[in-house]
Backbone as numpy.savetxt, mean C-alpha at the origin, in Angstrom:
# Nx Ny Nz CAx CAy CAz Cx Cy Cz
9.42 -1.44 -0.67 10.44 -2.45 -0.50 10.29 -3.03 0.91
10.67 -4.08 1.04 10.27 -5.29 2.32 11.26 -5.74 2.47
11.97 -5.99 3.94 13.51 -6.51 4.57 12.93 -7.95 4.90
13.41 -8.52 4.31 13.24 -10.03 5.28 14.32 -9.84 6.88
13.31 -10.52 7.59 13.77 -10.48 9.09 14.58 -12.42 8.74
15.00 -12.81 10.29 15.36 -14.17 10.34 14.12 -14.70 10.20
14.10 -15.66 9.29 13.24 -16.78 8.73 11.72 -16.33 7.77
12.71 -15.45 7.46 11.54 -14.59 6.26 11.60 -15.50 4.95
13.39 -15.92 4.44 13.55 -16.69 3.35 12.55 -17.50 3.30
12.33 -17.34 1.84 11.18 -18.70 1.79 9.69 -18.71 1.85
9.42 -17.89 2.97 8.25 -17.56 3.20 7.10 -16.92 1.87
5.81 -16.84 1.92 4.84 -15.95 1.21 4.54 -15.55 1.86
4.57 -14.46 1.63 3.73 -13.00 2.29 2.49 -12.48 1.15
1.68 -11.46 1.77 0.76 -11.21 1.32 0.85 -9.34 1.33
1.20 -8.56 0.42 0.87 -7.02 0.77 -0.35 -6.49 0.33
-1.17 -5.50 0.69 -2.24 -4.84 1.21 -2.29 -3.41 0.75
-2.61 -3.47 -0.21 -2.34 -1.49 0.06 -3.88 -0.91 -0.29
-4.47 0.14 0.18 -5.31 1.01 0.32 -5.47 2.57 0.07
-6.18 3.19 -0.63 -5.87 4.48 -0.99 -7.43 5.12 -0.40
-7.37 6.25 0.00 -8.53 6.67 0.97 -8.70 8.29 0.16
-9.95 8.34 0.05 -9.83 9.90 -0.42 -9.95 10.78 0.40
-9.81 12.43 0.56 -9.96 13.15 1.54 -11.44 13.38 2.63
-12.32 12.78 1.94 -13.81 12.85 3.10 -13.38 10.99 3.23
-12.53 10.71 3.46 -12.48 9.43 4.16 -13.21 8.02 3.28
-13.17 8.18 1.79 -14.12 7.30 1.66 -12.87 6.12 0.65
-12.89 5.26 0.98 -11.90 4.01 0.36 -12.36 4.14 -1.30
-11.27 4.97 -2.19 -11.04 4.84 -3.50 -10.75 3.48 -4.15
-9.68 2.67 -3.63 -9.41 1.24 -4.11 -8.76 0.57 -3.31
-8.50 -0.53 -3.33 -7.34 -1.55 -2.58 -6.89 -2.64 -3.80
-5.75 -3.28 -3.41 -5.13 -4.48 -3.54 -4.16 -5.17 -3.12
-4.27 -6.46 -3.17 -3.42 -7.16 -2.66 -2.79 -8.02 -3.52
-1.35 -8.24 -2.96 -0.51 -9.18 -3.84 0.60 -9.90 -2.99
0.55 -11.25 -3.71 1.04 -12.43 -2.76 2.48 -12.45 -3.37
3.58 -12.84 -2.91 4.93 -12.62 -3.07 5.86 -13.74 -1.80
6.95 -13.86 -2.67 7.69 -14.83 -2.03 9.28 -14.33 -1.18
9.62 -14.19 -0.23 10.48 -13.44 0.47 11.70 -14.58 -0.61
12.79 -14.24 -1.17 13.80 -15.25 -1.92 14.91 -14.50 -1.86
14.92 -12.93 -1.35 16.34 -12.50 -1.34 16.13 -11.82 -0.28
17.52 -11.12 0.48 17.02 -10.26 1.78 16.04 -9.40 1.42
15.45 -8.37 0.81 14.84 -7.42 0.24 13.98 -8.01 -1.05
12.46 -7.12 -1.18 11.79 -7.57 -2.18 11.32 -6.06 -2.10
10.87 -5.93 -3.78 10.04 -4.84 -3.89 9.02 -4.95 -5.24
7.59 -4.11 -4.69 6.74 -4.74 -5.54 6.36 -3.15 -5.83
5.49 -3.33 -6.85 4.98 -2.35 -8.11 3.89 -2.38 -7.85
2.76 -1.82 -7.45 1.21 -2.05 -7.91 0.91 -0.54 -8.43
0.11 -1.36 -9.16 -0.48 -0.22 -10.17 -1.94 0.40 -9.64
-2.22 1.35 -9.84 -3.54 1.83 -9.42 -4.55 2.71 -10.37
-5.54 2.21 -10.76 -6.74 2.36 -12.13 -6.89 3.98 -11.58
-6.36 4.98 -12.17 -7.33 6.04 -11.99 -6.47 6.79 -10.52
-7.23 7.89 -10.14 -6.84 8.68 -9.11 -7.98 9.82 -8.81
-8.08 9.75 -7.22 -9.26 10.60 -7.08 -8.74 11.61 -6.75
-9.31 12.40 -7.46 -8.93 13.89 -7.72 -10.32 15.17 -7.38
-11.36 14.84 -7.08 -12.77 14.97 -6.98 -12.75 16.13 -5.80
-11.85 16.01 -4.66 -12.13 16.18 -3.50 -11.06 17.01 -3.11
-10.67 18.05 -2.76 -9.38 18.21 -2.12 -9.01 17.68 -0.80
-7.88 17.98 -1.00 -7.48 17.46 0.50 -5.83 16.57 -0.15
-6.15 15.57 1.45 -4.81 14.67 0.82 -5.48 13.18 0.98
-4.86 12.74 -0.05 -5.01 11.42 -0.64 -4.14 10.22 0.21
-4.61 9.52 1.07 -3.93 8.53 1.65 -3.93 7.04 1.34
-2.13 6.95 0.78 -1.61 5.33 0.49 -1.71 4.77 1.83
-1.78 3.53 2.20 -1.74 2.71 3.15 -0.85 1.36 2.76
-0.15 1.20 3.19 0.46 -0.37 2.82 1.07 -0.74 3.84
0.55 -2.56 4.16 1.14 -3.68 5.27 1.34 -4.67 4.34
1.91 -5.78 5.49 2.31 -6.99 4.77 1.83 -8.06 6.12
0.76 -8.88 5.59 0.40 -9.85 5.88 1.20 -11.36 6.06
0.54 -12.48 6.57 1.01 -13.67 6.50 -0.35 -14.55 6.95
-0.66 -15.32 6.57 -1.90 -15.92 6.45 -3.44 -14.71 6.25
-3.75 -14.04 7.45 -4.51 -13.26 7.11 -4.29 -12.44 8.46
-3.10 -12.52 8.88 -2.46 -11.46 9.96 -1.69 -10.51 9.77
-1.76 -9.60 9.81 -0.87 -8.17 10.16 0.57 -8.24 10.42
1.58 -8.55 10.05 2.62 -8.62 10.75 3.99 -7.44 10.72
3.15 -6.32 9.99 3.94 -4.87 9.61 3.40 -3.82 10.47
4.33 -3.09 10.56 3.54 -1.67 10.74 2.40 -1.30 9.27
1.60 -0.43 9.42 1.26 -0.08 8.55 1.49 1.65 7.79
1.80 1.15 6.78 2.75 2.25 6.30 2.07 3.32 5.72
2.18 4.72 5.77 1.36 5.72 4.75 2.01 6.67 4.12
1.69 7.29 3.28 1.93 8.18 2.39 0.85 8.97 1.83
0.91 9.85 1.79 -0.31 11.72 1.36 0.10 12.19 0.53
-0.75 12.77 -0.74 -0.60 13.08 -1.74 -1.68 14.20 -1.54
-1.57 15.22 -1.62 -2.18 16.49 -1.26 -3.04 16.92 -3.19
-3.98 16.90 -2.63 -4.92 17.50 -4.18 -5.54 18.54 -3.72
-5.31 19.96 -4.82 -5.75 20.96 -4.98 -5.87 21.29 -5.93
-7.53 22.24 -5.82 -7.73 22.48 -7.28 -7.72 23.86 -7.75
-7.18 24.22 -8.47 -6.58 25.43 -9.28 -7.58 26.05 -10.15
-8.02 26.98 -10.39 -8.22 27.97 -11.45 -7.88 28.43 -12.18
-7.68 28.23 -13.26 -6.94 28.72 -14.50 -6.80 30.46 -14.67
């Protein structure tokens, strides 16, 4: 979810997200363009699959752009994969 700041209304933004597997190697990305129209927006992306190959932890990445600039922090989230023995 994304706060519009003053003079966000209106605007397109662009979000970014990135998923990294545990030896560091970029699993997927995407991006999706969106229109700031209420204080708050929140978007859904879907992601093909999940690497599971490797242990470790799995790192989300997500910013929010504006032309082809950075204008977020960039955000993360870890998803820890371990593999079990039955």
């Amino acid at each position: 979810m994304w706060k519009a700041e003053d003079g966000d209304l209106g605007k397109t933004f662009t979000q970014k997200t990135a998923i990294t597997t545990p030896d560091g190697k970029e699993f997927g990305n995407a991006s999706e363009d969106f229109t700031m129209k209420l204080v708050s927006h929140s978007l859904i992306t879907d992601v093909f699959g999940f690497p599971v190959g490797v242990e470790g932890d799995v790192v989300m990445t997500a910013w929010v752009e504006i032309g082809s600039k950075r204008i977020t922090e960039i955000r993360k989230s870890e998803i820890n994969v371990a593999h079990h023995k039955p």
